[in-house]
N, C-alpha and C positions, 0 to 999 in steps of 0.2 A: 538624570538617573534612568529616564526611561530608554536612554541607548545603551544601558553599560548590563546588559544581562549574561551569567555564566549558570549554566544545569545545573554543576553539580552544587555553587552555594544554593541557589533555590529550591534545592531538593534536600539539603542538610537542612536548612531552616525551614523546610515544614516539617518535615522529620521532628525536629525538635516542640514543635507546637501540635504535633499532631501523636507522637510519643505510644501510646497504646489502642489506638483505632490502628482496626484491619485497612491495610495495605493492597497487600496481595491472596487471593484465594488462588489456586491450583489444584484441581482434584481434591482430595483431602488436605493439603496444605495450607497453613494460612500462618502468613505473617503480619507482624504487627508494623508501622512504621521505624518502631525503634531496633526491632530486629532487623528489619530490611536494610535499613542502615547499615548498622552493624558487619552485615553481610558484606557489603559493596564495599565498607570501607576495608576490612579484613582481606576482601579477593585482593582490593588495590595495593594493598602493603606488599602482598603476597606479589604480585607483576611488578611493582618497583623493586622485591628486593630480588627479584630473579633480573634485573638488568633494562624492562621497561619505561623509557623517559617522558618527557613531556613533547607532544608531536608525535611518538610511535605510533603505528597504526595495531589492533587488536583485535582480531575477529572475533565472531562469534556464530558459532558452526553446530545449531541445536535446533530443536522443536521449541515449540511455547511450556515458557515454565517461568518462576521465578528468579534460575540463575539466569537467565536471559537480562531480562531487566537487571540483575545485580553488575553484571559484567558491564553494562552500558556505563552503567553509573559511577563504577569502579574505574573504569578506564577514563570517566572525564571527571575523579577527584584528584588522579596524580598528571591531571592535563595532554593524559592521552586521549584516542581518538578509535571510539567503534567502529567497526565496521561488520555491517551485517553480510554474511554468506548463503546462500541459496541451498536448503538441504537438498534438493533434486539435482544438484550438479555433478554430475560425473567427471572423470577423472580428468581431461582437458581443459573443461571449464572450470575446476577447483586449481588447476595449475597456471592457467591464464587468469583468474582472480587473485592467487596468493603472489602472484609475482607483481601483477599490476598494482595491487594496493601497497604492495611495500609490507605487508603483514612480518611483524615479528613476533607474536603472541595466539596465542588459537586457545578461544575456552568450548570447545568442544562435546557434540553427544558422544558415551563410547561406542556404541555402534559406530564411527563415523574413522575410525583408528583404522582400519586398512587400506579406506580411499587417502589419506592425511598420508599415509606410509608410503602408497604410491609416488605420490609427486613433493614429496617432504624434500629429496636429495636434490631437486629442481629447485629448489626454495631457498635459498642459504641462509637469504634474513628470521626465516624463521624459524626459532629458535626454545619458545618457552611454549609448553602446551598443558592447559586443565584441563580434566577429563570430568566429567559431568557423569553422576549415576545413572544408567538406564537399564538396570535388568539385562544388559548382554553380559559376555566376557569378554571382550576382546583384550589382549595383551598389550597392557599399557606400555611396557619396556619396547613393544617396537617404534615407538616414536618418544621414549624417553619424555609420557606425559608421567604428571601425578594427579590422583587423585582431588576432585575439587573438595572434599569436606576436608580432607587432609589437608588441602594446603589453605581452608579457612582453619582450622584449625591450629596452624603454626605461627597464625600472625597476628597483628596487631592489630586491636578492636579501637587504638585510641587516633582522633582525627587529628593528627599533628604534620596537615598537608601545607604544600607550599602557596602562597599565594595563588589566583585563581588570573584570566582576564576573560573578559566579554571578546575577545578575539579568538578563543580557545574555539577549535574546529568541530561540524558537526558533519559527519561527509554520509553523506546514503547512497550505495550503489543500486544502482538501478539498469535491470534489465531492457526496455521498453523494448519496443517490436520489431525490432530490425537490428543488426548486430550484436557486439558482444556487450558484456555491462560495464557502464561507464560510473567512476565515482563522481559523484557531485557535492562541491563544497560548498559548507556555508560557515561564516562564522556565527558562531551560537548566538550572540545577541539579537543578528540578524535571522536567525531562524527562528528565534521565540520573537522575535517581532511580529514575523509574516508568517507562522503561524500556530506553533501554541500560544499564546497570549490571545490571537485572533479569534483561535479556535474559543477559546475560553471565556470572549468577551461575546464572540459571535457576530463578527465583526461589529460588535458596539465602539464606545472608546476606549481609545489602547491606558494599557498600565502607565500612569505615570510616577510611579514608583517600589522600589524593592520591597517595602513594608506594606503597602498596598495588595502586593499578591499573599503577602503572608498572611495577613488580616482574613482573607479572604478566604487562607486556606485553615485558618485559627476558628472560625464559623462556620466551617462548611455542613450542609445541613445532610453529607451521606450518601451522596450518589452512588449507585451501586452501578459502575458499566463493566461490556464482556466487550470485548473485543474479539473479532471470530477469525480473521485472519491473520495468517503467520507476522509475529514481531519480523522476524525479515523483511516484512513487506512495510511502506513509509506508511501507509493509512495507519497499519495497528500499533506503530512503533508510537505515530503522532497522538492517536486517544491514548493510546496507556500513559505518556508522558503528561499528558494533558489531565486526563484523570489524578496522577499522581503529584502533580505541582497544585492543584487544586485540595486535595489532601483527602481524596475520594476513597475508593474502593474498586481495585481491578481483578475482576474475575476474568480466569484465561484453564482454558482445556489443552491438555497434553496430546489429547488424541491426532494421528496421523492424517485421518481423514474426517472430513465435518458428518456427523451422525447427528441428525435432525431429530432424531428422541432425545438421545443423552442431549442434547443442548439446549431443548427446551426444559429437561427435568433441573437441567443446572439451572434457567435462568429463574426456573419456579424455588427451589429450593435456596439457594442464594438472594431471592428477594431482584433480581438484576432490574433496574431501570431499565436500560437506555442498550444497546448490542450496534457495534457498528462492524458493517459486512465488507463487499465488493461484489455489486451488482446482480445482477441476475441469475449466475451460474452458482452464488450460492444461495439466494434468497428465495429463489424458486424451490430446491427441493426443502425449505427451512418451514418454506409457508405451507406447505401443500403437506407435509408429516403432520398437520394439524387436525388432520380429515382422518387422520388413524385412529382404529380403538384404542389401543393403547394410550391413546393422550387424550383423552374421552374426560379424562378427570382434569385435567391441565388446570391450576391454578394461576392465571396471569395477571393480578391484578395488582402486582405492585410495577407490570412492564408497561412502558408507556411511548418510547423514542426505537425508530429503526433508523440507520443511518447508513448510507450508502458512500461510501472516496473511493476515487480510485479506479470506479467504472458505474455510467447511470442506472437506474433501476427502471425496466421498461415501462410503461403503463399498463400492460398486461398482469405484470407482479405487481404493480401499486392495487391495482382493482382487486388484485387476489386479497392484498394485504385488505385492503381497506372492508373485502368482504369477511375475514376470517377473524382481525381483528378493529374494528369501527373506533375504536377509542385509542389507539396508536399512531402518533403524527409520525409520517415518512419523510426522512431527513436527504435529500441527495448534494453533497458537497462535492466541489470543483477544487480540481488542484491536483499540482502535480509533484515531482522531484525538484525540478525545475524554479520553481513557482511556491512551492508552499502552498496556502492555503487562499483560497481568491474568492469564494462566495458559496451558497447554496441555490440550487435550481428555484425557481420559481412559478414555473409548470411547463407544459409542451405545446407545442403549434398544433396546426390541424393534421400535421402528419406524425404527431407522435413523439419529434424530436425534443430533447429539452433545451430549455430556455431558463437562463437564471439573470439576475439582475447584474448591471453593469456597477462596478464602483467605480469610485477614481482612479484605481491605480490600476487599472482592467479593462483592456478596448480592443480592437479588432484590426491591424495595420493591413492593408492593399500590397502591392509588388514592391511600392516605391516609399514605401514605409510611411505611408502617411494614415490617419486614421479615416474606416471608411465612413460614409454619410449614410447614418441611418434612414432604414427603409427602402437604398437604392438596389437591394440586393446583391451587392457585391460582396464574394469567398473571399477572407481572409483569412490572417493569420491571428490566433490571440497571442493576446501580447500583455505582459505584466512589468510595471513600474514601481520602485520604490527600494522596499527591502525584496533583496534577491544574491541567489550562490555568489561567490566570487569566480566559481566557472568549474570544469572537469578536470578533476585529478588528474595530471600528467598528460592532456590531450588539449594545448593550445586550438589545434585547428578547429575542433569541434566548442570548443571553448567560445571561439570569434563566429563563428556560425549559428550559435544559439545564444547570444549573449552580443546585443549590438546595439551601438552608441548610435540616435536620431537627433539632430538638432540640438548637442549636446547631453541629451538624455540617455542614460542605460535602460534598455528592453530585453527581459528575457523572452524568449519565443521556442518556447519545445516544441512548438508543429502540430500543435489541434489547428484545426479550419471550423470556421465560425463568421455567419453573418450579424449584423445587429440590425434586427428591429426599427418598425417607424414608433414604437415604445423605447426605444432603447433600452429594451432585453436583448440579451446574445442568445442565439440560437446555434448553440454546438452541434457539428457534423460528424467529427471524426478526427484520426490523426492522420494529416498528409502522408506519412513516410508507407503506409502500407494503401493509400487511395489506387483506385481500378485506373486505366486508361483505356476506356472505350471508345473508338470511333472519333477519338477525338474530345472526349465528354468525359469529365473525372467522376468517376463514383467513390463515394464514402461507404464502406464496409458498415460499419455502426448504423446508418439509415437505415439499409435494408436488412439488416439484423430486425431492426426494430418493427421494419413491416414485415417480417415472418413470426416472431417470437409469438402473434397472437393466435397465429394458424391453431387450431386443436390437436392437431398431428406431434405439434411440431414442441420439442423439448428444451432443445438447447439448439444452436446454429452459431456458426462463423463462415463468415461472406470473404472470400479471395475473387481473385483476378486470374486465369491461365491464358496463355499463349493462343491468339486464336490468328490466322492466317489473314483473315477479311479485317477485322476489327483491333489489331493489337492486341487485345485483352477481352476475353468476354467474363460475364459473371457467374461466379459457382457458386453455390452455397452447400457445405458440410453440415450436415444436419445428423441431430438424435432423435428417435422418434419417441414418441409415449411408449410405454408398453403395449404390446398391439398392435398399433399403429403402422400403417404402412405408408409415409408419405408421396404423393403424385408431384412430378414436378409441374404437370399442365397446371394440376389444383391449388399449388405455392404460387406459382405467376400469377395466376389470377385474384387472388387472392390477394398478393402485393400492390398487385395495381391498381389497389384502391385509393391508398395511400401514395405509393413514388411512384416518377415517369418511368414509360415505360423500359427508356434505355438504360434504368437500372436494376428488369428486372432478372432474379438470375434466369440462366439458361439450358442452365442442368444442375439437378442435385447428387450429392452423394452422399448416402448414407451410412453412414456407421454406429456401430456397437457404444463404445466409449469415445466423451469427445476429451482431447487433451488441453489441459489449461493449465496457465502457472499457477501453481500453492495458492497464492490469493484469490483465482479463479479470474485472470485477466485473460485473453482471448492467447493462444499462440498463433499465432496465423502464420509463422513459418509452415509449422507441422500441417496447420490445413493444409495450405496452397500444394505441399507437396505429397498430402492425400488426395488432395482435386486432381494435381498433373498427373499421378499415379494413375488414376481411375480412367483421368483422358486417354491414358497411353495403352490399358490395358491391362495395366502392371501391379495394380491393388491389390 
């Protein structure tokens, strides 16, 4: 049994044992389990009787809210298949995502109805669209949506779905930092293997059985968690599911952008446990709103868990946390799209970098694919075994490139670099696909992030590589300053070079106003690099 897992039974059966405990909070919203049900099954009847089958794919093109999650769930009770869409994407990249995913269904914000109109006549598969309330007006009949309370509404509240399998798809597109975004599949057993069930047990022992998660979620003793980043993004898609099969409570903000007031008055008035982020870019300004009058009265004592996926939390912010709140264990978890969920850090080296423990299904493979020998200092690749995607939506080649058979064995290898320890701890650097080539010397962008991030000056930063004549590549780093602040680049080098060699330290900075980063607050380093070249040229 412990192979044969499908979302949406284990989401009906705790639903059903879990009945009138809160669900979902949103702003003033709050649903119960048996309404959120309800919801999801209603949207689902609604997408099957508009002509959506089993295997369709079904976007979902919205902020954080409750029909968020209902549509996920909706679409994997008639054995269709989510797909999350990026609300920052403009009209190329919404047209290169609906065609590539195969999308035949769009549950949509309505603000989002004239980008969707643009490139809809490019789209033929798709075909059925809910419109989600949001306070705009936008004219539904240009894309021939309806209304989403309308079309819960019209349908059927009763669960009379068709059989279910543990093969039934869980696909998450995923950006990462270089190209365009790729769907990655998994079948759902295998993803709640590798990692909600993981997440859930903490990599303890895995469920060996269906009644077993129910039991569990039949006792659950109430966790309250917020999840801070966009469900688009796979961290907050994976606690909210996590929380939600566990038979928890998921608090989620509608807000556009993360407001470090409101989000602590939420975590205080909602009782919130446990908040999981992505890294620095938000957990910096989250901690440091703490130091405000206004939160002077801040009642935090039912909060106890910060968690970090997705991107590590510097020790600069650990210290902050640890100084602002002393009684909050700081979570940083490993994993990717790729991979699922693979471990939690376990601290940093002398230079800052982290370090999390090695399992079994998690090692470090050299060029020739073998595993390296702890302690000798050799860059590799991490590499994960076991439960993993079946590969990329319609892209074989990249498929066979990050998904490869050793000695019989399947490896996935999304391309972090990483050495392992004479501890056998891994000591993560970075993701290959955006590393410097200086001089001959590969630089990892994330190190020297982490040896600036402490600077006093210094806010936020993303470390690129530009064009240099002598060297291939020399080091830039983009930098925000404090308010105030003016940063030196003499006073950053020196400063770095306490921690990394020299030849990574950068060589110029640029400064700017606003740093750009994805929704989740993951680095874009496109946009850097092409502010650094900008700056080199002139042309800023």
């Amino acid at each position: 049994m412990a192979d044969c897992w499908n979302l949406a039974d284990l989401f009906e059966a705790v639903a059903d044992v879990a009945q009138d405990r809160e669900a979902v909070v949103s702003d003033n919203r709050r649903l119960t389990y048996r309404e959120l049900d309800e919801r999801a099954t209603r949207l689902a009847h609604h997408l099957a009787a508009n002509g959506v089958q089993a295997g369709d794919h079904v976007g979902i093109y919205a902020y954080n809210g409750p029909e968020w999650i209902e549509a996920m769930f909706a679409a994997w009770k008639i054995r269709a298949v989510p797909i999350n869409v990026n609300y920052r994407y403009v009209e190329a990249e919404l047209r290169y995502l609906f065609d590539n995913a195969d999308l035949v269904a769009l549950v949509h914000g309505r603000e989002f109805v004239p980008r969707i109109a643009a490139v809809r006549d490019e789209c033929p598969k798709l075909r059925v669209f809910v419109s989600i309330d949001d306070d705009t007006d936008e004219d539904l009949s240009a894309i021939g949506a309806i209304e989403y309370e309308t079309a819960l509404g019209g349908a059927s509240p009763e669960r009379d779905f068709a059989p279910r399998s543990p093969a039934d798809l869980y696909i998450l597109y995923t950006g990462g930092t270089t190209g365009m975004p790729k769907g990655v599949m998994w079948r759902q057993t295998d993803y709640f293997n590798s990692t909600i069930g993981a997440l859930m047990r903490m990599g303890g022992a895995p469920f060996e059985s269906f009644d077993e998660v129910i039991e569990e979620a039949r006792t659950a003793t109430g966790t309250v968690g917020f999840p801070l980043a966009p469900l688009m993004h796979g961290a907050a898609q994976w606690v909210a599911t996590m929380l939600l099969i566990q038979g928890n409570k998921v608090v989620l903000s509608s807000a556009r952008r993360l407001d470090p007031v409101a989000t602590w008055r939420t975590i205080e008035r909602e009782k919130v446990m446990t908040t999981s982020l992505v890294g620095d870019a938000m957990a910096r300004p989250l901690i440091e709103a703490l130091d405000l009058a206004e939160l002077a009265d801040i009642d935090l004592s039912a909060f106890f868990v910060i968690g970090s996926g997705g991107a590590i939390l510097s020790p600069t912010v650990k210290e902050a946390i640890a100084k602002r709140l002393p009684n909050v264990l700081v979570i940083d978890s490993l994993g990717a799209s790729e991979t699922g969920y693979q471990g939690t850090v376990a601290g940093s080296d002398s230079e800052g970098k982290p370090r999390f423990a090695m399992g079994e299904h998690t090692t470090v493979l050299d060029d020739s694919g073998k595993p390296v020998v702890p302690g000798d200092g050799v860059i590799g690749r991490l590499a994960r075994r076991g439960y993993m995607p079946i590969g990329y939506y319609k892209d074989p080649e990249k498929t066979a490139a990050t998904f490869i058979e050793i000695d019989g064995e399947r490896w996935a290898l999304p391309g972090d670099m990483a050495r392992v320890e004479a501890d056998q701890t891994i000591t993560l650097l970075g993701r290959g696909s955006v590393s410097i080539n200086s001089g001959g010397e590969k630089v990892y962008p994330e190190e020297v992030e982490l040896a600036l991030k402490s600077h006093p000056d210094v806010f936020d930063v993303v470390v690129v590589g530009v064009p240099d004549q002598r060297w291939g590549e020399r080091v830039v780093a983009v930098v925000k300053a404090r308010p105030g602040a003016t940063p030196d680049a003499g006073e950053l080098a020196e400063h770095a070079r306490a921690t990394i060699a020299g030849y990574k330290v950068p060589r110029a900075i640029v400064v700017v106003d606003e740093m750009v980063r994805s929704p989740s607050g993951k680095a874009d380093y496109r946009w850097a690099k092409a502010t650094a070249v900008a700056d080199a040229a002139g042309t800023a």
